[in-house]
C-alpha positions in Angstrom: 11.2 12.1 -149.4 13.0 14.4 -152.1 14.3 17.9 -152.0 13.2 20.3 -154.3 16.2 20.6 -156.9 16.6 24.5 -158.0 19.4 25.8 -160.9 20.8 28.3 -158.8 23.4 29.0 -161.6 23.8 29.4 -165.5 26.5 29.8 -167.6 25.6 29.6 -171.2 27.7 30.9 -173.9 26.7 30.2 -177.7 26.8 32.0 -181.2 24.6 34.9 -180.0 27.0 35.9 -177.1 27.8 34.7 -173.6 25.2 35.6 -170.8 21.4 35.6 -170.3 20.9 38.9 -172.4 21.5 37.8 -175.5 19.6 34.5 -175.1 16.5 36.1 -173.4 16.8 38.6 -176.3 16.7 36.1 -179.0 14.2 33.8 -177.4 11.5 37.2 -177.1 12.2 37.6 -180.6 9.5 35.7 -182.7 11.3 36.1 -185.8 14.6 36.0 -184.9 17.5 35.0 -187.6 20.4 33.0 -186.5 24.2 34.1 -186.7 25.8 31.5 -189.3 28.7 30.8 -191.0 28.1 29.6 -194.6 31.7 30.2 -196.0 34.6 28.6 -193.7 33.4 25.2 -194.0 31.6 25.0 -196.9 29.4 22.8 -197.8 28.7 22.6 -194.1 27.3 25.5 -192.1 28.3 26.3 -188.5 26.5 28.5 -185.8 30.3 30.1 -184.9 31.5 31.1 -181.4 32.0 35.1 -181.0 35.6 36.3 -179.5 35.5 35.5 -176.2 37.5 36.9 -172.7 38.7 33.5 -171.7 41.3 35.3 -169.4 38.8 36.7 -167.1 37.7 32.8 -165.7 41.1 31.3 -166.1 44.5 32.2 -166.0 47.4 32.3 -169.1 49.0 29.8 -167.9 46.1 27.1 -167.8 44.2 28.9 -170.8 47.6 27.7 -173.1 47.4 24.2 -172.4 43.8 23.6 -173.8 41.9 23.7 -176.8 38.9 25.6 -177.8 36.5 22.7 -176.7 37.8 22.6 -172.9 38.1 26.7 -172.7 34.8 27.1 -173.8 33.8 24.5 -171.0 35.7 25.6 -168.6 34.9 29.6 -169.1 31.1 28.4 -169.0 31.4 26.5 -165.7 33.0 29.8 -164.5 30.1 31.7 -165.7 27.7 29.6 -163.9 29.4 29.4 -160.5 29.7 33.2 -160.5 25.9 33.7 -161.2 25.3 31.5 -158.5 27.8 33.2 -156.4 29.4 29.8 -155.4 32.9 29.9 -156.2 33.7 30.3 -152.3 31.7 26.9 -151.8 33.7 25.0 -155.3 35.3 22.7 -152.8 31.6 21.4 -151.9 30.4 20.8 -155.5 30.0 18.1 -157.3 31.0 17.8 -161.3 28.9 16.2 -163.5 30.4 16.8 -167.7 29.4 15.2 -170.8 32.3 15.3 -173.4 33.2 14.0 -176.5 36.4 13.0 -177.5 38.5 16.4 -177.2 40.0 17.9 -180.6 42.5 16.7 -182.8 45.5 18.7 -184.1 44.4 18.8 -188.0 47.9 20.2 -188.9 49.4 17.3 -187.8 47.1 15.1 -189.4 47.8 16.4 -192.6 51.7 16.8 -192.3 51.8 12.8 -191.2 49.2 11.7 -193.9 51.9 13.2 -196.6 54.7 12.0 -194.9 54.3 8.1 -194.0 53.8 7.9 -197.7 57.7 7.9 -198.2 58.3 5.2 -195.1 58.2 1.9 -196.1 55.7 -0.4 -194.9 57.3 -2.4 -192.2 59.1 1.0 -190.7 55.5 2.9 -190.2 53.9 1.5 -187.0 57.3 2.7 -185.5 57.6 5.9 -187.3 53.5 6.9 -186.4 54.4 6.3 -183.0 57.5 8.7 -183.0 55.9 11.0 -185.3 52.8 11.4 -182.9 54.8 11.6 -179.5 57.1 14.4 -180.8 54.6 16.1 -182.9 52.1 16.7 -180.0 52.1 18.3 -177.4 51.9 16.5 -173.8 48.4 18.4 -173.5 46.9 18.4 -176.7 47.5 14.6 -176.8 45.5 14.3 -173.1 43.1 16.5 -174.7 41.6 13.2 -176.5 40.8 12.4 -173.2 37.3 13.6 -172.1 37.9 13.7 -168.4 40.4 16.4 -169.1 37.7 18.7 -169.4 36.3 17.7 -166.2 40.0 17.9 -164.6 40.5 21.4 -166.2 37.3 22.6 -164.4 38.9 21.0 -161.2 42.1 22.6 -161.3 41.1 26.2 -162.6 37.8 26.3 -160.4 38.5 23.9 -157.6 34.9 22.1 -158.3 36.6 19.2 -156.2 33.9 16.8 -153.9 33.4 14.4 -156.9 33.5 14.1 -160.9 32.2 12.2 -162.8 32.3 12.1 -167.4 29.6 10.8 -169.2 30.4 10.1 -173.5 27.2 9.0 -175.7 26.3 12.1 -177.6 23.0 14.0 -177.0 22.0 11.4 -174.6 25.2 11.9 -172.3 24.1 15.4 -171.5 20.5 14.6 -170.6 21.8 11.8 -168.5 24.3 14.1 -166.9 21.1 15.9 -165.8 19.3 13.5 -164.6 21.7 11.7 -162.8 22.9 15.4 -161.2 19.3 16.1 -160.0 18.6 12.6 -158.6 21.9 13.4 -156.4 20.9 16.6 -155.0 17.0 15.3 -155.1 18.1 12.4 -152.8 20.3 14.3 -150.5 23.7 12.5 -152.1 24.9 16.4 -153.0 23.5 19.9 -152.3 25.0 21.5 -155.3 26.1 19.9 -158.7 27.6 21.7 -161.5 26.6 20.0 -164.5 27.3 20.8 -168.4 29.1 20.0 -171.5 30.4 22.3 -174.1 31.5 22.0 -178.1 33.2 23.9 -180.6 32.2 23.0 -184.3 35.1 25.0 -186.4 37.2 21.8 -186.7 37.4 19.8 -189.9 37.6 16.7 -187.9 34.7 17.4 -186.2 32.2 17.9 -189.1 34.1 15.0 -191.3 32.9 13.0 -188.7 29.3 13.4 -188.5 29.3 14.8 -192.0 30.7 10.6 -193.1 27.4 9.5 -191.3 25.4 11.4 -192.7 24.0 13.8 -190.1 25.4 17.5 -191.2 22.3 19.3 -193.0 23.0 18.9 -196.6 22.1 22.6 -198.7 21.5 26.0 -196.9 20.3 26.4 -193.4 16.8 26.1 -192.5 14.6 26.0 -189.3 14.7 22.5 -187.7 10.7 22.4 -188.2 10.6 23.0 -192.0 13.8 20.7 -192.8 13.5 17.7 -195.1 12.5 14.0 -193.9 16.1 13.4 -193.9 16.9 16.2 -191.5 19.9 17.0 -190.5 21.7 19.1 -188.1 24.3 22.3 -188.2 26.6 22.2 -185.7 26.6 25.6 -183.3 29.7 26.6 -180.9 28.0 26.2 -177.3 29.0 25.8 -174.0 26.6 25.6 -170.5 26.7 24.6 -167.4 23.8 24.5 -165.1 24.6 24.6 -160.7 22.0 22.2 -159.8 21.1 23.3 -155.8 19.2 22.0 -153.2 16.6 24.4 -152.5 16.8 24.5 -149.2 20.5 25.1 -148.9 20.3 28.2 -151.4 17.7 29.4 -149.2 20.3 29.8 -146.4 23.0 31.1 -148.3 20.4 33.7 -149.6 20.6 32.9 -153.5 17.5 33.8 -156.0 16.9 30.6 -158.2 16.5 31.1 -162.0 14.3 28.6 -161.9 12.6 24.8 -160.9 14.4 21.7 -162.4 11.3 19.5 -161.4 12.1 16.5 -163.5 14.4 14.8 -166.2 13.8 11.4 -167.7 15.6 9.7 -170.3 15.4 7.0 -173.0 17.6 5.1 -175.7 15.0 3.4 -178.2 16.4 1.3 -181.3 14.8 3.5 -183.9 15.5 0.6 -186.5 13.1 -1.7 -184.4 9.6 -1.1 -183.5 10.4 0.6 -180.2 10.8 3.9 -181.9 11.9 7.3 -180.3 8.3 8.3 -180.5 7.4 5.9 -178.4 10.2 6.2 -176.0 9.1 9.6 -175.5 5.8 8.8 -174.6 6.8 6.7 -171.9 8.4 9.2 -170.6 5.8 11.6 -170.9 3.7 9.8 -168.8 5.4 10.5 -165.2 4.8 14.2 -166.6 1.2 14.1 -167.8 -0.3 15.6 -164.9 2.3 17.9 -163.7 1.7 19.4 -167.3 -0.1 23.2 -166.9 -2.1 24.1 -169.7 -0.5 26.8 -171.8 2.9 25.5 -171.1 5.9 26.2 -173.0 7.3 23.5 -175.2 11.4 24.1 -176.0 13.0 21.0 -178.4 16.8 20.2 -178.4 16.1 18.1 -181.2 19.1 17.3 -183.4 16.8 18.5 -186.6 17.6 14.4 -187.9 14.4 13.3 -188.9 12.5 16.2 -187.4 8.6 14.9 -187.8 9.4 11.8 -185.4 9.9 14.3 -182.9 6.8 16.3 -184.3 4.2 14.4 -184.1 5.6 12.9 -180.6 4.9 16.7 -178.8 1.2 17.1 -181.1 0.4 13.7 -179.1 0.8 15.4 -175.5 -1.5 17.9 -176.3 1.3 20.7 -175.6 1.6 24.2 -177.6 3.9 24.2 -180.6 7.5 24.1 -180.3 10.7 26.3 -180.1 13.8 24.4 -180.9 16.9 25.6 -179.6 18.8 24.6 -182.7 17.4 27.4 -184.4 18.7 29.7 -182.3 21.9 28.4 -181.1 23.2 25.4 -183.5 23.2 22.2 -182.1 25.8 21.2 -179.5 25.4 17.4 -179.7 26.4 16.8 -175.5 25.5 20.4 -174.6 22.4 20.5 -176.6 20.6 19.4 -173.7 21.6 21.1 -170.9 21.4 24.5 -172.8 17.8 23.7 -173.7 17.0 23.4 -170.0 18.9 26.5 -169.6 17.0 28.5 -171.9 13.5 27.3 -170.0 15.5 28.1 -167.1 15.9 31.9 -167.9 12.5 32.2 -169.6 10.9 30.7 -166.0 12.7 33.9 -164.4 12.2 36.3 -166.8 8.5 35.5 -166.9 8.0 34.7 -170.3 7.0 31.2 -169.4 6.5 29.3 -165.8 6.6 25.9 -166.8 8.5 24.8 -169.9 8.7 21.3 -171.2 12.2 20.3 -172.8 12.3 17.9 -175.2 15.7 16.3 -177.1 15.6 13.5 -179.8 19.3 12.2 -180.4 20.4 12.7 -184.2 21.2 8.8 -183.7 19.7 7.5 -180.0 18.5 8.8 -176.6 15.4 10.4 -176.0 15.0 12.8 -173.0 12.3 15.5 -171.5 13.0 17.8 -168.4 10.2 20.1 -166.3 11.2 23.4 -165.9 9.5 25.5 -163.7 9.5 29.3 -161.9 10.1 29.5 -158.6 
C-alpha cells in the first residue's frame, strides 16, 4: 500500500517574480507576453532573473561564498519550506537537487586564455595549474561541483536526514521527482524537498548549448509556433517543491497546494526508432484512466523539435497545451519541477483540478506527472 504524496510547499522564483502571484497572474492571462532580454547576450535571448532579497533566506556570510546559480537555489528551497511552514521540521527532510555543473568564473577564463599564450609549451600544464589555484577562489572552484548546491541548502537551512544530486539535464529533474515521490509514496520519507534551479546570464552557459545547437536561433517565439528545428531560450528559474506525506501534513495541520498523484519517466534514443513520442506513450498508459475529461495539459518542453511533442499530447486525446517555456524560459534541470509547480498552484487556485505535465528533453528523457486538487 502507498500514501497519498501531497506538495505541501512551493518555492518558485522565475523572470516574472518570486511567489505564487505572479505565476498564477501570468498563467490566468491568455495572452500573456514574456519578460525577455534581447540585448545582453545577443544573438541569444534570455528570460532574466528580477533583483532579488537573497538576504532574507540566507545570511552575508554564506550569501558571499556562492554564485548566482546556488543562491537562486538555495533562496527557492527557503521559499518553499516557509510556505509549508517546515523549517522547524528541516532536520526531518530529505533533499532531493538536480544540478548542473555550477558556474564558471568567465573573467578568469579570458585573462588565462591571453596569458598562457606567452608561456612556452612545456611550462603550461604547470602554469594552468597555478594560474587556476590562485586565481580562484576556494568556493567558486567547489562551485563546479553540483552537490555544493545541495550542501549549501544543508548548511543554510539544515535540510539534513539525507541528500542526494542527480546531473542529466531535463531528465535529472523529472527523475528527482519521481524518485522523491516514490520515497514518501512508500513510507522511506514523510517530507522531501525536491528542486533544481539555473541562472542563464553566463556566457559560458549559453556557449555551451548555443555549440550544440539548441539556443533558438532569430527572435523569441512561443514554443508551439517555433520552426522544425526548435530551439530553446534559456529563463532564470529556481523551484523547489516539499513533497509530504499526506497523512503527516494532516497532523501538523498544513493546507496542500495540491495532489502529486504520479511521475513517470523515459530516455528514448531519438536517433533510433524508439522515439520520444513513443516513450511518452508508454508512459501515458499507467495514466489513461486516471485522466478526467477537460483536464489541463501544461508542457515543459524544451521548444527543440516542438511537433514530436505535439502530436504526442493530440494522441491522448487531452485539451491543447500551455508550455511553461513561454512564460518562464526554460530551466533545463528545473524546467520540470516548476511545470509541476505551476499545475500545483492552478490545482489550488481552482483554475484547473487535474493537470497533466508533460517535458520532452531538448536532447533525451521524456517525463509526465498528475497533478491534482486536494
Amino acid at each position: 500500500m502507498t500514501a497519498e504524496v501531497w506538495i505541501t510547499g512551493i518555492g518558485l522564483v522565475s523572470s516574472l517574480g518570486e511567489g505564487a502571484g505572479p505565476h498564477l497572474a501570468a498563467l490566468a492571462e491568455p495572452g500573456f507576453q514574456p519578460v525577455l532580454d534581447r540585448e545582453s547576450f545577443a544573438p541569444f535571448t534570455i528570460h532574466p532573473l528580477p533583483a532579488l532579497p537573497f538576504e532574507t533566506q540566507m545570511p552575508r556570510r554564506d550569501l558571499r561564498q556562492m554564485e548566482t546559480w546556488q543562491r537562486l537555489g538555495v533562496f527557492a528551497a527557503g521559499l518553499a519550506l516557509d510556505s509549508a511552514a517546515a523549517k522547524p521540521l528541516a532536520a526531518e527532510i530529505d533533499l532531493m537537487v538536480a544540478a548542473g555543473g555550477g558556474e564558471r568564473d568567465v573573467a578568469l577564463d579570458e585573462a588565462i586564455f591571453t596569458e598562457i599564450t606567452a608561456v612556452p609549451p612545456a611550462e603550461r600544464p604547470a602554469w594552468l595549474n597555478q594560474r587556476i589555484a590562485g586565481g580562484l577562489r576556494p568556493t567558486l572552484f567547489l562551485a563546479q561541483l553540483p552537490n555544493l548546491l545541495a550542501g549549501s541548502i544543508t548548511i543554510v537551512h539544515g535540510v539534513a536526514r539525507s541528500s542526494r544530486t542527480l546531473m542529466g539535464m531535463e531528465l535529472a529533474g523529472a527523475d528527482a521527482l519521481r524518485l522523491g515521490l516514490s520515497r514518501v509514496a512508500h513510507g522511506a520519507s514523510q517530507m522531501t524537498l525536491v528542486g533544481a534551479s539555473l541562472n542563464p546570464a553566463r556566457w559560458d552557459e549559453l556557449m555551451t548549448y548555443g555549440t550544440a545547437g539548441l539556443n533558438l536561433a532569430g527572435d523569441w517565439q512561443p514554443v508551439a509556433q517555433r520552426p522544425a528545428s526548435g530551439g530553446f531560450c534559456l529563463g532564470g528559474l529556481g523551484c523547489f517543491l516539499l513533497l509530504e506525506a499526506a497523512d503527516h501534513a494532516r497532523a501538523r495541520g498544513v493546507t496542500p497546494f495540491a495532489r502529486l498523484a504520479h511521475v513517470g519517466t523515459g530516455m528514448a534514443r531519438r536517433e533510433a526508432e524508439d522515439t520520444a513520442a513513443a516513450s511518452a506513450a508508454t508512459l501515458f498508459e499507467k495514466l489513461r484512466d486516471r485522466l478526467r475529461p477537460g483536464a489541463a495539459v501544461l508542457s515543459a518542453a524544451s521548444g527543440v523539435d516542438p511537433a514530436d511533442e505535439a502530436g504526442f499530447l493530440a494522441s491522448t486525446g487531452a485539451g491543447p497545451a500551455r508550455y511553461s517555456a513561454d512564460l518562464l524560459g526554460h530551466g533545463v534541470e528545473a524546467s520540470f519541477p516548476a511545470a509541476v509547480a505551476l499545475a500545483a498552484l492552478q490545482a489550488q487556485a481552482g483554475l484547473a483540478p487535474q493537470t497533466l505535465v508533460s517535458g520532452f528533453g531538448a536532447y533525451r528523457g521524456e517525463a509526465l506527472a498528475m497533478v491534482e486538487a486536494v
